[in-house]
VMD Tcl script that draws the C-alpha trace (Angstrom):
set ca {
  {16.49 -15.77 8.11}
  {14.64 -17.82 5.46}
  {11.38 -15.25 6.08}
  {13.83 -12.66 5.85}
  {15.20 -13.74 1.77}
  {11.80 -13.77 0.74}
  {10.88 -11.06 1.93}
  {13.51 -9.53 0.14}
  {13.20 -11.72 -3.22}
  {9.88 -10.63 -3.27}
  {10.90 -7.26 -3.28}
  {13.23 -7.33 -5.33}
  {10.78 -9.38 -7.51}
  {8.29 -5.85 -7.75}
  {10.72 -3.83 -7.95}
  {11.50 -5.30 -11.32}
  {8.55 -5.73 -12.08}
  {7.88 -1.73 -11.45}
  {10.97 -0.72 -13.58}
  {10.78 -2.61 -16.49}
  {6.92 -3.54 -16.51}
  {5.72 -5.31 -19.59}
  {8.02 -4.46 -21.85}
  {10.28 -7.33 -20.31}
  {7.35 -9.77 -20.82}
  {5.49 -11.49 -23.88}
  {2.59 -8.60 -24.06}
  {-0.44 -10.85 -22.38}
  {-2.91 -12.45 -25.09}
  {-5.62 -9.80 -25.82}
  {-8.93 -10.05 -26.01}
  {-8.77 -10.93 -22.08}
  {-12.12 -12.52 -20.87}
  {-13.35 -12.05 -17.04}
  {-16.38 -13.87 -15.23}
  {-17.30 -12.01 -12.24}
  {-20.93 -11.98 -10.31}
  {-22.21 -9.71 -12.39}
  {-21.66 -11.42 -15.82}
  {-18.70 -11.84 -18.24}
  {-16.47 -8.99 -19.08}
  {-14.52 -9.01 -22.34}
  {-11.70 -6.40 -22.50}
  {-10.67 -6.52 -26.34}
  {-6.72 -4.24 -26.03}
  {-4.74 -3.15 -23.51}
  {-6.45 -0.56 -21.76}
  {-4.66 3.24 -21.72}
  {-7.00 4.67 -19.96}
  {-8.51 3.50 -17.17}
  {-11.49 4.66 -14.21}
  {-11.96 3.35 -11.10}
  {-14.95 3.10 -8.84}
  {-16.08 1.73 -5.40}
  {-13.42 1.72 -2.68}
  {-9.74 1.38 -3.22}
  {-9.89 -0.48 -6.93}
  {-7.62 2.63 -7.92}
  {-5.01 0.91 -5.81}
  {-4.21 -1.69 -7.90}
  {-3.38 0.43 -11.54}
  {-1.37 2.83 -9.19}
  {0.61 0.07 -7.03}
  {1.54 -1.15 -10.42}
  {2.73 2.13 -12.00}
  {-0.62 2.95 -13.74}
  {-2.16 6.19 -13.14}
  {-6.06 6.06 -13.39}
  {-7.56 8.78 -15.82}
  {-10.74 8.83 -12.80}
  {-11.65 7.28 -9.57}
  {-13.31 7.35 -6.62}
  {-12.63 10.12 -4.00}
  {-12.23 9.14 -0.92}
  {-15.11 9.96 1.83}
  {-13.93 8.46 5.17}
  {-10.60 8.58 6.77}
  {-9.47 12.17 4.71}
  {-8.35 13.91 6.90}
  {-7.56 16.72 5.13}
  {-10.65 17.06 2.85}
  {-8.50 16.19 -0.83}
  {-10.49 13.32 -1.58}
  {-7.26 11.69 -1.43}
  {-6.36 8.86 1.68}
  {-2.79 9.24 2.12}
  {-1.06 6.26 0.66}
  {-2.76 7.24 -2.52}
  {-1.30 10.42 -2.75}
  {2.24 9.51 -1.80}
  {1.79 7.23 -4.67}
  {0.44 9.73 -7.15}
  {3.50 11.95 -5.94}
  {6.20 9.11 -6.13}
  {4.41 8.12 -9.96}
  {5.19 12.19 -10.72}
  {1.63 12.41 -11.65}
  {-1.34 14.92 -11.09}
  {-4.56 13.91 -9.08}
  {-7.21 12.13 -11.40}
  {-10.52 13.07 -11.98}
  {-12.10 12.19 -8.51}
  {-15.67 10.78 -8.62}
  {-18.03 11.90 -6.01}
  {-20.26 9.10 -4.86}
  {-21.55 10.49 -1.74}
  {-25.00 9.73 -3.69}
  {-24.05 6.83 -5.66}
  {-22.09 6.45 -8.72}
  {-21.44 9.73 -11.11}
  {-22.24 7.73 -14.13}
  {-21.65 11.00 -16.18}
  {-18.53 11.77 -14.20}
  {-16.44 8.56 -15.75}
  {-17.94 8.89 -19.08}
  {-16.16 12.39 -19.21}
  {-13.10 10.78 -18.49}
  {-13.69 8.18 -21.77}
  {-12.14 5.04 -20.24}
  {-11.37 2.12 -22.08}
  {-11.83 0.05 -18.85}
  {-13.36 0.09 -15.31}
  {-12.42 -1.50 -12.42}
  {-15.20 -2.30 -10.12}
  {-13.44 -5.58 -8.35}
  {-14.35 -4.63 -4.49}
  {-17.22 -2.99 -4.41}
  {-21.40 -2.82 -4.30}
  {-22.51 -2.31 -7.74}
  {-25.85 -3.50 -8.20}
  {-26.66 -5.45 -11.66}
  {-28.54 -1.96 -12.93}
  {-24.88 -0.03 -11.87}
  {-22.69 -2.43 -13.66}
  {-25.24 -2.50 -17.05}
  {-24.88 0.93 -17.24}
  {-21.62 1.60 -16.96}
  {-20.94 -0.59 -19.43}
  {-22.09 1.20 -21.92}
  {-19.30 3.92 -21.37}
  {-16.25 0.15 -21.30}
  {-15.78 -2.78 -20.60}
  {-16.45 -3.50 -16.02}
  {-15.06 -5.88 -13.85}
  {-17.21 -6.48 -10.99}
  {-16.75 -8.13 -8.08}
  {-15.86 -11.87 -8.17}
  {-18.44 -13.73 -6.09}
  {-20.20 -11.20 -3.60}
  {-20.82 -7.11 -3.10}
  {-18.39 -5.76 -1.31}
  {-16.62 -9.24 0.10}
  {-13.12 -9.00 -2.53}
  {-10.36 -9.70 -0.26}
  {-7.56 -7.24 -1.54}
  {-5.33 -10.39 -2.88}
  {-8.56 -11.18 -5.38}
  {-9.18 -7.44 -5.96}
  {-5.09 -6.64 -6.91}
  {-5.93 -10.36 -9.27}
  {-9.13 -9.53 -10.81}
  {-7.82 -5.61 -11.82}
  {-4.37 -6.49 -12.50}
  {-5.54 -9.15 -15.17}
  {-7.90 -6.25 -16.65}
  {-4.98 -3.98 -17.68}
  {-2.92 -7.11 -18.86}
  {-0.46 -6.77 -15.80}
  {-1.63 -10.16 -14.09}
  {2.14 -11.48 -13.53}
  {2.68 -8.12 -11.80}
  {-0.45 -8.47 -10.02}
  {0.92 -12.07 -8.57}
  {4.53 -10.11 -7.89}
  {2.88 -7.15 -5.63}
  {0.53 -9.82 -3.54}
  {4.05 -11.53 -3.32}
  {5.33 -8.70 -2.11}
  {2.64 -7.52 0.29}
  {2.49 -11.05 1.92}
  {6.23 -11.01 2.41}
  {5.57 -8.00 4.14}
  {3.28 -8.62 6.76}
  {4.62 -12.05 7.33}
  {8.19 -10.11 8.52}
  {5.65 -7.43 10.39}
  {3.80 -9.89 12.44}
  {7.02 -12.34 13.12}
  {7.39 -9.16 15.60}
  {4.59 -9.66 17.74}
  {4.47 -13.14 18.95}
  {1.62 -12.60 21.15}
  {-1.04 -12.74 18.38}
  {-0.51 -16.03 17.74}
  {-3.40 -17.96 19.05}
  {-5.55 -14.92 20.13}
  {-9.03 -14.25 19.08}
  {-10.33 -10.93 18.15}
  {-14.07 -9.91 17.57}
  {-14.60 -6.67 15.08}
  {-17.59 -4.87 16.37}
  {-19.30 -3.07 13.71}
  {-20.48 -0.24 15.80}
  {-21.80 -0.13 19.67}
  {-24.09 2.74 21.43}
  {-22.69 4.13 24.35}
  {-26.47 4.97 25.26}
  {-27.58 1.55 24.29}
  {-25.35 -1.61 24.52}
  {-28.49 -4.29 24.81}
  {-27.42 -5.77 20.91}
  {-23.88 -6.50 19.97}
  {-23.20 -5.96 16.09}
  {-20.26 -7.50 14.43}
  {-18.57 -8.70 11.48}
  {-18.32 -12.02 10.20}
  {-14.99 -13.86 8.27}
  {-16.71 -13.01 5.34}
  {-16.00 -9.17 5.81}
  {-12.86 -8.02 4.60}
  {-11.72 -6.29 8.03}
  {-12.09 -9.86 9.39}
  {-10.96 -11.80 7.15}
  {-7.53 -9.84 7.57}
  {-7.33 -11.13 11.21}
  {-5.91 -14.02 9.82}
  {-3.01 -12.36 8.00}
  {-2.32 -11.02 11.54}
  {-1.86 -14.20 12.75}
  {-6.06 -13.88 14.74}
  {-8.38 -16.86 14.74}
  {-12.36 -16.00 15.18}
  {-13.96 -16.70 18.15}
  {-17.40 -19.29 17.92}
  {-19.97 -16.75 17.27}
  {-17.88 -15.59 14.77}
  {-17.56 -18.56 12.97}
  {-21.08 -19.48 13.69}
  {-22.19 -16.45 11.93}
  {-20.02 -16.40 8.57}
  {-21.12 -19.96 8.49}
  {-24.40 -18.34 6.92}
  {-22.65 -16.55 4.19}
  {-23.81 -12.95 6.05}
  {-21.74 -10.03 6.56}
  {-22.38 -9.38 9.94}
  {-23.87 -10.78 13.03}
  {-25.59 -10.01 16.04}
  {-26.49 -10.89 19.28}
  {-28.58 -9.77 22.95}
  {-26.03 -8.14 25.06}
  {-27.66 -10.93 27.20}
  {-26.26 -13.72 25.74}
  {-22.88 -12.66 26.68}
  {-21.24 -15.87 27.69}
  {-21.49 -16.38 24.07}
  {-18.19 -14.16 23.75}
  {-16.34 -15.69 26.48}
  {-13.53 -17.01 24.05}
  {-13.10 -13.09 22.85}
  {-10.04 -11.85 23.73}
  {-9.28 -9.21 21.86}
  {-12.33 -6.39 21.09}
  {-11.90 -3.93 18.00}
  {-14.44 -1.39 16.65}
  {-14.97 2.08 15.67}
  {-15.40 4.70 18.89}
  {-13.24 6.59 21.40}
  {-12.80 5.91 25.21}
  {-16.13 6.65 25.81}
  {-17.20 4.42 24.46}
  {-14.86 1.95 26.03}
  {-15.82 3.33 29.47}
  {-19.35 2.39 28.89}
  {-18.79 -0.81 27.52}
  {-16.83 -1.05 30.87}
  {-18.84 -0.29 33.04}
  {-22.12 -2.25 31.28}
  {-23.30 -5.13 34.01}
  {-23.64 -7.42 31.22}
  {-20.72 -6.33 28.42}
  {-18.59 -5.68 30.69}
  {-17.99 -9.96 31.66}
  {-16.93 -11.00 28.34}
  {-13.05 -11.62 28.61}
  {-11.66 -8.83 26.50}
  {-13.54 -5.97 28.20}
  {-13.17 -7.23 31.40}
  {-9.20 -7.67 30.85}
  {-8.98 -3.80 28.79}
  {-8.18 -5.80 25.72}
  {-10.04 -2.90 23.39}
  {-8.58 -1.32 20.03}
  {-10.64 1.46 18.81}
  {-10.34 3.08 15.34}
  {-11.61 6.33 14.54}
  {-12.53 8.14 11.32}
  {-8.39 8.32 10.30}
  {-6.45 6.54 8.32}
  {-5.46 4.03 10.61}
  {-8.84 3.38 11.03}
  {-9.77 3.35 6.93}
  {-7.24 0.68 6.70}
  {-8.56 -1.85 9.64}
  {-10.38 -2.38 5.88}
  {-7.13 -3.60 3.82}
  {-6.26 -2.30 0.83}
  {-3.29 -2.97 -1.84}
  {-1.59 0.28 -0.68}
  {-2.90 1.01 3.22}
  {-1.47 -2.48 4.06}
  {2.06 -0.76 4.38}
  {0.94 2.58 4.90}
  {-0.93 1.26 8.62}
  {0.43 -2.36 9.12}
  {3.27 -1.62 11.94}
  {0.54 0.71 13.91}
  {-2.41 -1.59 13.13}
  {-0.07 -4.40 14.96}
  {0.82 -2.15 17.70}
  {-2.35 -1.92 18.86}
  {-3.59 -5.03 18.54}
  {-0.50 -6.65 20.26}
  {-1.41 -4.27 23.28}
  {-4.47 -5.42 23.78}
  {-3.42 -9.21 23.18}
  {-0.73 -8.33 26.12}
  {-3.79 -7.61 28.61}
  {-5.97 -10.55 27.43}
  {-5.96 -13.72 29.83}
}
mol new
graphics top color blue
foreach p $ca { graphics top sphere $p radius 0.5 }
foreach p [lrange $ca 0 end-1] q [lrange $ca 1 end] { graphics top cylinder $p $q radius 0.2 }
display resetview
């Protein structure tokens, strides 16, 4: 009951937020000054038009009622081809509002692309600019880069880091609020996560299993285990300990994954029935129990990588089938 009110006075907490915005507020103190990775970031007036880059930092503007003037198009998960995933466009249709300019960065940033679009700000929060990126796109405004590491924002420091860029930071703190509420209520449903330990594999050959790659806690997709109620396993841990991304180890050294028990990476059932039927894969706890969630190129698997909008776009489906795998795991 008590999960349930704030769930709901969070809610109802955005939802004010969303309808009267800041005009219900003092305006926020401007020049606004940001230290990120990359250097300092002074924005000197609420920004009216703003670009996005890098994965998802379009999220944040359009969660809180902003409409980006540019961003990113999307290039893994669209399904149909738009450039669009498809929590962003039900936003952009429930906001009324046409698609931006989408940036094609197949081959890196279009640095001409969101000078066309003459932004007052950029939001670069989660992503992998490198110092030579972020210097020159700030000579088209004022960039906020990531906070600490390339491409390691979890999406509560990404909706902070962008929100307080377009002077919306109490909003900001309302929507993670609100988001949190959320999947706390989600994942009071599925009881059986509690305690278990899941591994994300980064990717695994069917033709050749002899190396196991895999994410640490300092990846995003990881680090959102925990929301689910997931601990890591030891190599895990081990791993992030180092301050890497990923990890990896001899598909001989298996026993090191005996306290996995629930397996999730990218691939179909192929996949899964070569992993299966591996001599040396095939002992670690979660294969040998079936306790496998795969993700494909969809949506549902874009989102394994949270974002401010996929969260409740995916969350009841992402916790679907990792609850069915935690139900086989011993």
């Amino acid at each position: 009951m008590l999960r349930l009110f704030r769930s709901l006075l969070a809610l109802f907490c955005l939802s004010a937020w969303s309808v009267t915005g800041a005009a219900a507020q003092e305006e926020p103190a401007f020049p606004i000054t940001i230290k990120h990775a990359l250097g300092t970031t002074v924005i000197a007036k609420k920004p009216e038009r703003v670009a996005t880059v890098a994965w998802a930092n379009h999220e944040v503007p359009l969660a809180l009622g902003v409409v980006p003037v540019g961003m990113a198009a999307a290039n893994f998960g669209d399904d149909d081809g738009d450039g669009l995933l498809p929590w962003v466009a039900e936003k952009l249709t429930q906001l009324g509002a046409n698609t931006p300019a989408l940036f094609d960065e197949g081959d890196g940033i279009d640095f001409e692309a969101v000078a066309a679009t003459r932004p007052d700000v950029i939001l670069a929060s989660y992503s992998g600019l490198s110092q030579s990126d972020y210097d020159t796109l700030s000579q088209i405004a004022p960039v906020v880069a990531y906070p600490s590491a390339p491409w390691s924002t979890s999406w509560r420091d990404m909706i902070r880091s962008n929100s307080t860029a377009l002077g919306l930071a109490k909003e900001g703190d309302a929507l993670i609020a609100s988001i949190e509420a959320e999947i706390a209520e989600a994942v009071a449903k599925h009881p059986d996560l509690a305690g278990k330990s899941a591994m994300f594999v980064t990717h695994l050959d069917p033709s050749d299993l002899s190396i196991v790659n895999f994410y640490t806690a300092n990846d995003t997709r990881v680090a959102f285990f925990e929301d689910l109620g997931l601990t890591s396993p030891r190599s895990v841990v081990e791993a992030s300990k180092a301050g890497v991304f990923s990890g990896s180890a001899s598909a001989e050294r298996v026993d090191s994954f005996d306290d996995v028990d629930i397996l999730v990476t990218y691939g179909t059932q192929k996949l899964v029935d070569a992993v299966s039927a591996n001599p040396l894969l095939s002992r670690m706890p979660a294969v040998k129990h079936g306790a496998i969630v795969t993700l494909g190129r969809n949506p549902l698997g874009t989102a394994a990588n949270p974002t401010p909008l996929s969260i409740s776009y995916v969350l009841n489906d992402y916790l679907d089938l990792l609850s069915e795998a935690a139900k086989k795991a011993k």
